[in-house]
N, C-alpha and C positions, 0 to 999 in steps of 0.2 A: 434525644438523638443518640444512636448509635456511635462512638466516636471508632471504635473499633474495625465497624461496616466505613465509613469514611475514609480509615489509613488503608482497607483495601483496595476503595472505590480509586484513593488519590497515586498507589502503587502498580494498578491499573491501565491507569492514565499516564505512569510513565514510560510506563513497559512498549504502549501501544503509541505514544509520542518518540520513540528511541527507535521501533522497530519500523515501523510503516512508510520511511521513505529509505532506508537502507535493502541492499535485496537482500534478505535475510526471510522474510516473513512472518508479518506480525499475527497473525493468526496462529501459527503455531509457538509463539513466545505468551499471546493473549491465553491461549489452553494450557499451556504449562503451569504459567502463573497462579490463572484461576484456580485451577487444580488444588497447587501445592496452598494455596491461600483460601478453602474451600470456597469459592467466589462463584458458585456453579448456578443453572439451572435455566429455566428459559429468561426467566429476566436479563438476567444475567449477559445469557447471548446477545439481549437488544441491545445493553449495555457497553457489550463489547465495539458493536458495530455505531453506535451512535455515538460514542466518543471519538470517533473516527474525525467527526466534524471539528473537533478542537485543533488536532493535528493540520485539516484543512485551512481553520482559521489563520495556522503558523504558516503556511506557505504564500496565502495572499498578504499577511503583511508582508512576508520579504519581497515578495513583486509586487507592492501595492502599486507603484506607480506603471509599473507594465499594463497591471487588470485595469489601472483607472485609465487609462490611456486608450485602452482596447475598447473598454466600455464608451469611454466619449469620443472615439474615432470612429465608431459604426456606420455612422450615415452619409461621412463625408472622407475616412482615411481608407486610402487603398491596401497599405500594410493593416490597420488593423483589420479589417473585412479581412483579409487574407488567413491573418493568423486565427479571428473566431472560429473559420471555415475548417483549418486545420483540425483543432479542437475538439469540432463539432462531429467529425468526419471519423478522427481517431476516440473517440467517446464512443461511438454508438456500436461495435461489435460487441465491445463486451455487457454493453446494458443491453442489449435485446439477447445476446444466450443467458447473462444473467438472469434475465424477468422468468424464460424459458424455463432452462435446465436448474434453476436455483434447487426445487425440492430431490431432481433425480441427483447431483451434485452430491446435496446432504445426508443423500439416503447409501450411496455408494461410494463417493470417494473420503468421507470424512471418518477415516479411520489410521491408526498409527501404522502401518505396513504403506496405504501410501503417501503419508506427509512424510513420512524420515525416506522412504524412495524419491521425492520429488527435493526434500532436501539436498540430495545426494547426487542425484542426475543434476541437478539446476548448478551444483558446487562444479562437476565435471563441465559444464555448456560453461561457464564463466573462466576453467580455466582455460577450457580450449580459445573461445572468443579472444583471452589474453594474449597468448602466449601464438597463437598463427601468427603467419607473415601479414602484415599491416599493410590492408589494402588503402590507396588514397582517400582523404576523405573528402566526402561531395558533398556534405551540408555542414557547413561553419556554426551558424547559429541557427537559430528556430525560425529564424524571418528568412531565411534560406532555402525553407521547407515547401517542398509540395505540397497540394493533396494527397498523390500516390504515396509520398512517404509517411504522411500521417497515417494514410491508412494500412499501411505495413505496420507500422508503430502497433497501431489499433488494435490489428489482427494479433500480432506479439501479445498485448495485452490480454487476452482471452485466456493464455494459457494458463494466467493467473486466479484463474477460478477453478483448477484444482488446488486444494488445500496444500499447501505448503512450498506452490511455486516460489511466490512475491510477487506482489503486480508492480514493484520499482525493477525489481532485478528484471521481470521479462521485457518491461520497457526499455529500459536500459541500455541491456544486452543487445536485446532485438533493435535499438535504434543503430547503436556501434554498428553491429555487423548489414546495417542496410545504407551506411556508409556516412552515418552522423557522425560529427564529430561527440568525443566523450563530452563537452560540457553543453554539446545541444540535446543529447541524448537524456542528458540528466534534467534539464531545463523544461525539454517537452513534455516528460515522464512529471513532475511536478507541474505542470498546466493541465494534464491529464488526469494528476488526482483530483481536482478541483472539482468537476462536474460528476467523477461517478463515486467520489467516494459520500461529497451530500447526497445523491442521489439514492444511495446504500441507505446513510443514515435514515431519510427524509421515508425512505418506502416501508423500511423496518419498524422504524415507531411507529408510524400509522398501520398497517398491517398488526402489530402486536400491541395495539393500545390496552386490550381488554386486560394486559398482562401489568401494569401499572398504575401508579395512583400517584396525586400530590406527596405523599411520603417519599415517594421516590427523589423527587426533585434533590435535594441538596446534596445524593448521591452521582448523580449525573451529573448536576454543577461542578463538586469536588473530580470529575472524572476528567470533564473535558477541559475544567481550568490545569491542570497536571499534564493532561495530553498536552495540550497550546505552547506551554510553559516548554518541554520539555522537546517536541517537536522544533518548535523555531529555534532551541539552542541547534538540535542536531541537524536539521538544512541547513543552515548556515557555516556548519562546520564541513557538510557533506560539499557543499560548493567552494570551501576551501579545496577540500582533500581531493577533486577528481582534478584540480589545477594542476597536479602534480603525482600522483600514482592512481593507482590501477584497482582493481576489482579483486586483485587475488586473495588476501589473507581474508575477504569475507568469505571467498570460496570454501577456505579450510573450515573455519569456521561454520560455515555450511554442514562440511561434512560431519565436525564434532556434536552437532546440534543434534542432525538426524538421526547418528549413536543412540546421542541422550534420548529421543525418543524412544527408542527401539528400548531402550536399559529401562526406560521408567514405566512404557508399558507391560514388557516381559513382568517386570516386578512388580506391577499392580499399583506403584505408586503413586501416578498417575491416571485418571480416566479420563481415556482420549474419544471415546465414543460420545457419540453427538447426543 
C-alpha cells in the first residue's frame, strides 16, 4: 500500500471536512490542495466528491436525534411531515439543474477567473448581508419554516453550482436575508447538505465506476474517515460560532482566497483547469 497516496487521501479528507459546511467553498480549497499535493486526475475528482459523504456522515450524527425523529414521525407526526416536506422541496432545485447543467457547468465555468470572481462577489454579498439594517426576523427555527421559504432557500442553493460560490454560504446567506434567523439559516443549510450532497456522491461513483477498482478502497476509506472526523469537529464549532457573531472575517477571508487563486494560477502553480 501506498502510505504516501493515503497521507494525501487523509489531507484530503480534511481540507474537505473543514471547508464544506463553512461559506468558503470547499471545491475551490479541494483544487488547491489537490494541486499543490499532485492529487489530480479523474479519479481523483470522484474522489473529491465522494468523500463528501463522510462530511454528511458528520452532520447526521450531530442531529441524530432530529433525522431519527423525522424519520420515525413520517406516518403519524405533523412537524415531522412538515419538516421532510421542507427538505424535500429545498433539495430539488438544485438536483435537477445539477443532473442538467452539470457537463455545460464543467465545461464553462470551472476555470480560475471565475472561482476567485465568485470568491470575491460571494465575500462582498456576505458583507453586505452583514452589515444592512436588520430586517425582523420571521423564522426562528427550522420548524418555523414554510415551504415557500424552503424553496427560496432551495433556489439560493443553485447558485452554488458555480464553482467557487459555497452551497453553505449561499444557503446561509440566502436563508438570513429571506428573513431566517442566523441559527435556522445555518440549521436548514445543514439538513440541506444531507440529501444533495449523498446524492452528488451516490451519482458520481456510479457514473465513473469504470474509473476504479478494489485498490482503490482504502484510499477512499482514509478519505472519508478524515472527512467525518474533521467535519463534525467543525459543525459543531460552527453552531457554536453563529450563537454569537457574524459572517464577516469569512468574507475577508473570501476575498484573500480568490487573490490566492488568481496568484497561483497566473504562476502556473496551480492547475485550475478541469
Amino acid at each position: 500500500m501506498d502510505v504516501i497516496l493515503l497521507v494525501k487521501a487523509a489531507v484530503m479528507g480534511i481540507v474537505e471536512g473543514l471547508t464544506e459546511f463553512l461559506p468558503i467553498s470547499s471545491t475551490g480549497h479541494l483544487i488547491l490542495a489537490g494541486s499543490l499535493l499532485k492529487f489530480t486526475g479523474e479519479a481523483a475528482k470522484v474522489f473529491d466528491i465522494a468523500i463528501q459523504s463522510g462530511a454528511i456522515f458528520a452532520v447526521v450524527l450531530v442531529y441524530w436525534q432530529r433525522v431519527r425523529d423525522t424519520v420515525a414521525g413520517l406516518g403519524s407526526d405533523v412537524r415531522a411531515r412538515r419538516f421532510a416536506l421542507n427538505v424535500t422541496v429545498g433539495f430539488l432545485p438544485a438536483a435537477v439543474l445539477g443532473v442538467l447543467f452539470n457537463k455545460a457547468i464543467k465545461a464553462h465555468l470551472f476555470t480560475p477567473q471565475v472561482v476567485a470572481t465568485t470568491f470575491i462577489l460571494g465575500a462582498f454579498v456576505i458583507l453586505w448581508a452583514e452589515r444592512r439594517a436588520k430586517p425582523s426576523v420571521r423564522v426562528q427555527t427550522v420548524d418555523d419554516m414554510t415551504p415557500v421559504d424552503a424553496i427560496k432557500v432551495g433556489l439560493a442553493q443553485c447558485l452554488a453550482l458555480v464553482p467557487g460560490t459555497s452551497r453553505s454560504g449561499a444557503t446561509i446567506i440566502g436563508g438570513m436575508l429571506f428573513g431566517l434567523s442566523r441559527k435556522a439559516a445555518t440549521d436548514f443549510s445543514f439538513f440541506l447538505a444531507i440529501p444533495i450532497l449523498i446524492g452528488a456522491g451516490v451519482w458520481s461513483l456510479w457514473k465513473e465506476r469504470a474509473l476504479l477498482s478494489t485498490a482503490d478502497i482504502p484510499v477512499f476509506l482514509v478519505g472519508l474517515v478524515f472527512s467525518f472526523v474533521s467535519a463534525w469537529l467543525c459543525v459543531r464549532w460552527l453552531l457554536r460560532y453563529v450563537a454569537t457573531h457574524d459572517f464577516v472575517p469569512f468574507a475577508w477571508y473570501r476575498i484573500v482566497f480568490g487573490l490566492i487563486v488568481l496568484a497561483t494560477w497566473w504562476s502556473g502553480l496551480v492547475v485550475w483547469a478541469e
